[in-house]
N, C-alpha and C positions, 0 to 999 in steps of 0.2 A: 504494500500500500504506500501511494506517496501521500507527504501532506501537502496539506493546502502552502501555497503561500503566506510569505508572512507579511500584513499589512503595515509593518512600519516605516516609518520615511527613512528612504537612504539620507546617505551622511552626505552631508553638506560638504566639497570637495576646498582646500585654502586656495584663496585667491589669490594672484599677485598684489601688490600695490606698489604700484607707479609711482607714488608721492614720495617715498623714503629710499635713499638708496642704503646697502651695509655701511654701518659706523667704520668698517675694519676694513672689508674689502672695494665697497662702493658696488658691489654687487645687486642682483635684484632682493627683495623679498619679499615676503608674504606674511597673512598674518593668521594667527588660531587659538584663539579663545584666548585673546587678552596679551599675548607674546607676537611676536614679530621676530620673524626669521630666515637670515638668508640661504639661499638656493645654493651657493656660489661655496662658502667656506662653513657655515652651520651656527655661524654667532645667532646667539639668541639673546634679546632684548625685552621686559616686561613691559606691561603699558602703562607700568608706573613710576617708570626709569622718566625721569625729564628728557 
C-alpha cells in the first residue's frame, strides 16, 4: 500500500540578496531565518550583527 501524500508546504528555498555583498569575501549571499550567508566562502552573519 502506498500512502497518501503529504499535504505540507515544501520549504521555502534561500534566496539571494543583491543588496549585501560578503563582509570577507564580497561574494554573493543569501539569507535564512535571520542569518545571512555567503555562497562564495561560508561566512555567516546574524541579523543582529550591525
Amino acid at each position: 500500500m502506498r500512502a497518501a501524500p503529504s499535504a505540507a508546504k515544501p520549504l521555502k528555498a534561500a534566496t539571494p540578496t543583491a543588496v549585501d555583498p560578503c563582509d570577507v569575501c564580497g561574494g554573493p549571499t543569501y539569507e535564512r531565518n535571520c542569518k545571512v550567508i555567503c555562497h562564495r566562502c561560508g561566512y555567516t552573519r546574524d541579523c543582529s550583527d550591525p
